[in-house]
C-alpha positions as CSV (number, residue, x, y, z in Angstrom):
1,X,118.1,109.5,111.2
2,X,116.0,108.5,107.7
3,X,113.8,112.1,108.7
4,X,117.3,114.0,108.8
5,X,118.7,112.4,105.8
6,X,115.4,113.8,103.7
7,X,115.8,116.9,105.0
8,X,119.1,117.9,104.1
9,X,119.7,115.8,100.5
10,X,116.4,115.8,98.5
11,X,116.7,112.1,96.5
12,X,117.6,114.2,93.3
13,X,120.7,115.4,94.8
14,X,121.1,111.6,96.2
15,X,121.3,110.4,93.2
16,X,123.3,112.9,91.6
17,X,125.6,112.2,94.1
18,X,125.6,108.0,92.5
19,X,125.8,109.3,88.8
20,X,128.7,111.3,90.0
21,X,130.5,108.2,92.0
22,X,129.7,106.7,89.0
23,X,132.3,109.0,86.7
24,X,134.6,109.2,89.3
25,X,134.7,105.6,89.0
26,X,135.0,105.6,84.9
27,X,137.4,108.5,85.3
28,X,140.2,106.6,87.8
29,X,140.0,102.8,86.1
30,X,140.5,104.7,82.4
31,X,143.6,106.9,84.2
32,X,144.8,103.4,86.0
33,X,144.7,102.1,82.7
34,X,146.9,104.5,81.0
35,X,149.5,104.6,84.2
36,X,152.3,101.7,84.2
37,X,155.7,100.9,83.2
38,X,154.5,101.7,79.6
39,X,152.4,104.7,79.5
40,X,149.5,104.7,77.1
41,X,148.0,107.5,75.0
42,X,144.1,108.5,75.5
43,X,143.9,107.1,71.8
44,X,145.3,103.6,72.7
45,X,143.1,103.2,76.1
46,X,140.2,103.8,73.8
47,X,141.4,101.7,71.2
48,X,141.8,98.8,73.8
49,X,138.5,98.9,75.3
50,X,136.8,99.4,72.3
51,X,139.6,96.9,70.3
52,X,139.6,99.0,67.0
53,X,143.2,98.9,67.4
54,X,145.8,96.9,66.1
55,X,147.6,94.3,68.0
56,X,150.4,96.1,68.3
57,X,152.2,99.2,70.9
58,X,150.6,98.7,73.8
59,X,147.4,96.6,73.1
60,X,149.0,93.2,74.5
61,X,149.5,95.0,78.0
62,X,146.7,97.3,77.7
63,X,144.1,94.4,76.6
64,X,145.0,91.6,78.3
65,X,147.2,92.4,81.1
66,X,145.8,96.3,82.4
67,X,142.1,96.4,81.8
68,X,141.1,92.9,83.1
69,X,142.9,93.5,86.2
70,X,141.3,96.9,86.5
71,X,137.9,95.5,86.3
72,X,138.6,92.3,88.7
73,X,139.6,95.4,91.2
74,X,136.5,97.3,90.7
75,X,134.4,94.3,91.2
76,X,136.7,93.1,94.4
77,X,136.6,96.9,95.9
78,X,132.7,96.9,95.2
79,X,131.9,93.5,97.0
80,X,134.0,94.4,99.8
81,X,132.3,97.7,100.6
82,X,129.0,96.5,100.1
83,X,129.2,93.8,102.2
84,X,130.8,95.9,104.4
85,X,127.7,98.2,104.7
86,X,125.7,95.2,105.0
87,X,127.7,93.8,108.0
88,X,127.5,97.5,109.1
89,X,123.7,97.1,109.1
90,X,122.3,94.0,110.4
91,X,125.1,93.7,113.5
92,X,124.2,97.8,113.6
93,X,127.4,98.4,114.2
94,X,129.5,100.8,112.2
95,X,132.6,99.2,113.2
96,X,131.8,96.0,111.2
97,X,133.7,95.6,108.0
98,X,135.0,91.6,106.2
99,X,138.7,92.0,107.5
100,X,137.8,93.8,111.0
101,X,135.4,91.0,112.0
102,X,137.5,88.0,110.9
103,X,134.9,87.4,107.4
104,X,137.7,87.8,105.3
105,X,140.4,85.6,107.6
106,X,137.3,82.7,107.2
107,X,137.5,83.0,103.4
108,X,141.1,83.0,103.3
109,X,141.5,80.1,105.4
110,X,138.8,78.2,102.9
111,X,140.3,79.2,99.9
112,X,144.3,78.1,101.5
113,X,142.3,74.6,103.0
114,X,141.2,74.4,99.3
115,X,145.0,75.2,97.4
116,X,146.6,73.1,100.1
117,X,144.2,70.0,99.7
118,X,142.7,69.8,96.7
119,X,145.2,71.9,94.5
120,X,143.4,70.0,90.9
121,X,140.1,71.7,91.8
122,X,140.8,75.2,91.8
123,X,137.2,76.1,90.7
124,X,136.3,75.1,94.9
125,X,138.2,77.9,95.3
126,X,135.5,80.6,95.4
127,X,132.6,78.3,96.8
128,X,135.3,77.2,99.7
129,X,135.7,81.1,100.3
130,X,132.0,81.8,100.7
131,X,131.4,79.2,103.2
132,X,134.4,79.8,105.4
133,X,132.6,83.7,104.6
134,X,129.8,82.6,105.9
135,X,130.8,80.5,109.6
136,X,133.4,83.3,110.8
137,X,130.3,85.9,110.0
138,X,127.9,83.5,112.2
139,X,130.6,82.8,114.4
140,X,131.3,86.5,115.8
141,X,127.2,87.1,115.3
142,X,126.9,84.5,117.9
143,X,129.5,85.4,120.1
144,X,128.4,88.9,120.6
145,X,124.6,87.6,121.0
146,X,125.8,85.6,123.7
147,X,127.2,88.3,125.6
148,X,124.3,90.5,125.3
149,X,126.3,93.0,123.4
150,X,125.1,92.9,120.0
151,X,125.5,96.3,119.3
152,X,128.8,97.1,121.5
153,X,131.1,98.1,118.7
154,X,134.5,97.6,121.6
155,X,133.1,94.0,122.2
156,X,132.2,93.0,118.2
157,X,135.4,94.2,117.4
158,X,137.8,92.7,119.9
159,X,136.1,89.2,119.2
160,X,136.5,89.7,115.3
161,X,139.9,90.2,115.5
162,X,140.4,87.1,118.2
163,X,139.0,85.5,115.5
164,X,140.5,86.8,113.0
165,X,143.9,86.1,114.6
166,X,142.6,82.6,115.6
167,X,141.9,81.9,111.5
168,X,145.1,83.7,110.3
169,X,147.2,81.4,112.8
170,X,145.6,78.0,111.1
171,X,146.0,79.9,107.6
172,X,149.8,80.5,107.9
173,X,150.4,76.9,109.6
174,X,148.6,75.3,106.3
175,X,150.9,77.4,104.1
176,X,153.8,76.2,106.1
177,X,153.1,72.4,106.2
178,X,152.3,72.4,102.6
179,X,154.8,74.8,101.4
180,X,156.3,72.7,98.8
181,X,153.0,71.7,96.9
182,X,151.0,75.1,97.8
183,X,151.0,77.6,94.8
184,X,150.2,80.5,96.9
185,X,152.9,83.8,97.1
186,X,153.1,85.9,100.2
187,X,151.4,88.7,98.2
188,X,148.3,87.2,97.9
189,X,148.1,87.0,102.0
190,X,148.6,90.7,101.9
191,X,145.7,91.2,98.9
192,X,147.3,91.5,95.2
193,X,145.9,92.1,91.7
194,X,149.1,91.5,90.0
195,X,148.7,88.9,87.2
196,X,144.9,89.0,87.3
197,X,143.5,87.6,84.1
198,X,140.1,87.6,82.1
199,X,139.7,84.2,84.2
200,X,139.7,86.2,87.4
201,X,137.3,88.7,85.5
202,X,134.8,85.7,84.7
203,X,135.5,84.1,88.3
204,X,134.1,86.9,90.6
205,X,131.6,88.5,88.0
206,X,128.9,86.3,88.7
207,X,128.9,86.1,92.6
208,X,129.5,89.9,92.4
209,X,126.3,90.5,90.0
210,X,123.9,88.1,92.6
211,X,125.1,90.0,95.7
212,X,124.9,93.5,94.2
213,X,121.7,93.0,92.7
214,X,120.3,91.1,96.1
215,X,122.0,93.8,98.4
216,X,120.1,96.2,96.3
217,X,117.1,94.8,96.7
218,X,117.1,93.7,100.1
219,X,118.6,97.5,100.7
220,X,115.2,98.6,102.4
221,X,115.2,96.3,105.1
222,X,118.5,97.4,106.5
223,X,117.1,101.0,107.2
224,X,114.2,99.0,109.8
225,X,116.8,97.1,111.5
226,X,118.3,100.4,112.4
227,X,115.6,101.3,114.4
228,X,115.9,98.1,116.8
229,X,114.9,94.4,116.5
230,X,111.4,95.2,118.1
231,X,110.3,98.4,116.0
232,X,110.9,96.1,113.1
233,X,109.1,93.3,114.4
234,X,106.4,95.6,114.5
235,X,106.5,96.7,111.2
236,X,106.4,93.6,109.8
237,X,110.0,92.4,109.1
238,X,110.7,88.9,109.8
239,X,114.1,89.8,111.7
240,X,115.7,85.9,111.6
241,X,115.1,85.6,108.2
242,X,116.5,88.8,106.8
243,X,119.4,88.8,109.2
244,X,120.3,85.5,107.4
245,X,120.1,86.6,104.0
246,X,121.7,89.6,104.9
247,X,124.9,87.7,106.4
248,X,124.6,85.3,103.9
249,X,124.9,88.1,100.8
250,X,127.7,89.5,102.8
251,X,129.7,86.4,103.2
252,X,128.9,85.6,99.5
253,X,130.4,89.1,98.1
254,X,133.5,89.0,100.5
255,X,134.3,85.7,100.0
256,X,134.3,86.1,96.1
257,X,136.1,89.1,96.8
258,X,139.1,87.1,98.6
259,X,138.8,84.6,96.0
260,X,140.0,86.6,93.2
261,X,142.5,89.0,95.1
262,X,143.6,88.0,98.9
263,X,142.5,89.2,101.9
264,X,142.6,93.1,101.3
265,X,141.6,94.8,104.2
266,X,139.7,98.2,105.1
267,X,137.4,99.2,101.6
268,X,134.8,97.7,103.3
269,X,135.0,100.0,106.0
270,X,136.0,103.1,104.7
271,X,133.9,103.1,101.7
272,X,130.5,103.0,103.4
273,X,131.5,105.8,105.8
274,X,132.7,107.8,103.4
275,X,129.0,107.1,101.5
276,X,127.5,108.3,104.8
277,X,129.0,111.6,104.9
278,X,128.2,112.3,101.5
279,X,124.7,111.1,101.3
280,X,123.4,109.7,105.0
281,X,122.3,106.5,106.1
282,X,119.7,105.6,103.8
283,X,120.6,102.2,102.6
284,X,118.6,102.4,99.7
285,X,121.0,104.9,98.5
286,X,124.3,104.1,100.5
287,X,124.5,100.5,99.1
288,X,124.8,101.8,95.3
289,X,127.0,104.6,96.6
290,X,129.3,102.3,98.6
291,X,129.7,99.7,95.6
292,X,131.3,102.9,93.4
293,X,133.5,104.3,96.0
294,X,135.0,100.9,96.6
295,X,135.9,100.2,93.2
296,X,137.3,103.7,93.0
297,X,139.3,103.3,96.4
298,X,140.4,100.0,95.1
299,X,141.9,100.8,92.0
300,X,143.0,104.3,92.9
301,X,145.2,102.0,95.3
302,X,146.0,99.5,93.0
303,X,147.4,102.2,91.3
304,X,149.2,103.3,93.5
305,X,150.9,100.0,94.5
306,X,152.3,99.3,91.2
307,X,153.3,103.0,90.2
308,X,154.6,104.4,92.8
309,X,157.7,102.6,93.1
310,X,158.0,101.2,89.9
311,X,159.6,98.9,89.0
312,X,158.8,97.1,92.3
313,X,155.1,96.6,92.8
314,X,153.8,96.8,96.1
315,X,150.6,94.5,96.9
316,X,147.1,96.7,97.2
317,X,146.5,95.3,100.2
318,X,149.5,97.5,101.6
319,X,148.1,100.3,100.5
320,X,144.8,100.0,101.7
321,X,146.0,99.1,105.1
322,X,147.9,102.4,105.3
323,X,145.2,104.5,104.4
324,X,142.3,102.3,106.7
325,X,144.4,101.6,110.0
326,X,144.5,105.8,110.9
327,X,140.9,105.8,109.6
328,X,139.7,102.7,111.5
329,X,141.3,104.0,114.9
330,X,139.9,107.5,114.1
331,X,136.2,105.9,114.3
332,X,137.0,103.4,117.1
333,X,137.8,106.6,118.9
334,X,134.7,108.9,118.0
335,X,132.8,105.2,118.9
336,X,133.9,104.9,122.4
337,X,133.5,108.0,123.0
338,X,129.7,108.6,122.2
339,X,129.2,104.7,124.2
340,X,130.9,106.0,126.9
């Protein structure tokens, strides 16, 4: 696949692809920004960013209310479709995504455990998140290992979603039973960045910057475990450890992820397929890839939730469902069809 991959996109065009991602990206957060109940001017977006303006107009909305919930969304759509690919990569299965395999239903029961019980130490919050991250990703790694089907993308994703519904059940009971001390609204179950602060900005920036920059890094290693666990043995890759840092940055990026804006579903699935078509399976460029489209499917959705029927404001995660549920049957589809 690597040898195809070289032959068709030279790593010039590869990463003119990323620069290009990379505008795209600039391009739809400065249109998000302009788009709203009050429109702003080209002039007063810049003016914002840059804050040459005075605090007057639009500024309040534009500086304080639009651009740090931009930003939180491009970090939450990048985390979610990198650790998507990463999933995607060490289960080798292109099914796997945070919300299909139950990663982000363990996070989101964390972070509720965390509101419901200990509702004075909200800073838990995104720790909680990453461990409950981290056991539902071990927990359907395992199951699938026992089974012998590792790579059956049928079998990983029927057990990620019993899972998943497993985790969601306990979720809602907890919001139930605590209703009347738990701060939580029924958007942020469905994935919302409505009302997201500079705090949610300097909440998710630093578990996003470790798992981007590790995923990075580590990006290498997830082109030798496509070629099996024993080609890579051979090679020299220490398959136990890497598959655990691997999980472990994947758990760590979607758990922050459903920290800062619910349990939004689908970027991390169709963002790295998506990167595939455009630029093949080389991880070394499809992780850097994945993290832009994400943050531009993210807030291109975001936008769309609280535009479109203005003045009611739909959550993202909404959105994102209706444009990943055709996409995710699509592949399940194509997948059963070449395993069959």
């Amino acid at each position: 696949m690597l040898a195809k991959d070289k032959q068709v996109l030279t790593r010039g065009k590869k990463i003119g692809i990323i620069v290009a991602a990379f505008a795209a990206l600039l391009f739809v957060s400065i249109l998000s920004i302009g788009m709203g109940t009050a429109d702003a001017s080209f002039q007063e977006i810049i003016g914002a960013i840059t804050g040459r303006v005075s605090k007057g107009g639009n500024y309040h909305i534009l500086q304080n209310i639009r651009i740090p919930r931009i930003v939180t969304g491009v970090l939450v759509g990048m985390n979610l479709a990198v650790s998507g690919v990463l999933l995607q990569g060490v289960l080798r299965n292109p099914m796997a995504s945070p919300n299909i395999i139950g990663v982000n239903a363990g996070a989101g029961l964390a972070a509720i455990s965390i509101m419901a019980l200990f509702p004075q130490s909200i800073q838990l919050i995104t720790p909680a998140s990453f461990i409950g991250a981290l056991l539902a990703s071990l927990l359907i790694y395992f199951l699938a290992a026992k089974t012998g089907q590792k790579s059956s993308t049928v079998h990983i994703v029927l057990a990620g979603m019993a899972v998943s519904a497993l985790l969601n059940a306990v979720t809602n009971g907890i919001m139930m039973i605590n209703s009347d001390v738990l701060d939580v609204t029924f958007s942020w179950t469905l994935g919302s960045l409505s009302g997201r602060s500079w705090s949610a900005v300097n909440m998710i920036l630093p578990y996003s910057l470790v798992g981007l920059v590790i995923a990075v890094f580590i990006s290498p290693k997830l082109n030798l475990f496509e070629l099996g666990d024993e080609i890579a043995s051979s090679m020299g890759l220490r398959i136990g450890l890497y598959r655990v840092v691997i999980i472990m940055v994947a758990s760590l990026l979607a758990g922050s992820a459903v920290a800062a804006a619910g349990t939004i579903g689908f970027v991390g699935l169709i963002a790295p397929h998506i990167g595939r078509l455009m630029i093949g399976s080389d991880h070394r460029f499809l992780v850097p890839l994945s993290a832009l489209l994400g943050g531009v499917l993210l807030v291109f959705s975001d936008t769309l939730a609280r535009t479109v029927f203005q003045p009611v404001e739909l959550s993202v995660g909404i959105v994102t469902a209706v444009l990943g549920a055709p996409f995710f049957l699509y592949l399940l589809k194509n997948m059963q069809r070449k395993e069959g």
